[in-house]
N, C-alpha and C positions, 0 to 999 in steps of 0.2 A: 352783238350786231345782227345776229344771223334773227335771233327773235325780234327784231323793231322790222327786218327788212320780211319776214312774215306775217305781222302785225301789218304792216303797210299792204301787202297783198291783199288782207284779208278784208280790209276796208276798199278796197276799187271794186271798181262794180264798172261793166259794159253794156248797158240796154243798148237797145234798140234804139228806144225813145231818146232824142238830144232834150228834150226837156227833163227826163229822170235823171239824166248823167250830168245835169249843171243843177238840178235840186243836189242831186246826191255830193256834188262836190262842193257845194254852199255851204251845207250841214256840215262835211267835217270842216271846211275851212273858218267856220264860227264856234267848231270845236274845239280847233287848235288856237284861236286866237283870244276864247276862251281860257282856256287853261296857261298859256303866255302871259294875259291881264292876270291871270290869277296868284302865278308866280311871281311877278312882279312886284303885285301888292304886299307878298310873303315878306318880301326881301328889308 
């Protein structure tokens, strides 16, 4: 648990810019939803 809640860390990101911080949070949210379809299709 203690590595996913590091891994989660490592992945946030705070600019300045509001436009980098909703790039940046699109990216991994098409990352994870990503990898979800992907599991999915596993199954």
């Amino acid at each position: 648990m203690n590595e996913l809640l590091r891994l989660a860390r490592s992945f946030r990101c705070d600019p300045a810019d509001p436009r980098q911080a909703f790039a940046h949070r699109l990216r991994i949210g098409l990352a994870i939803a990503a990898l979800i379809l992907i599991l999915s299709l596993l199954r």
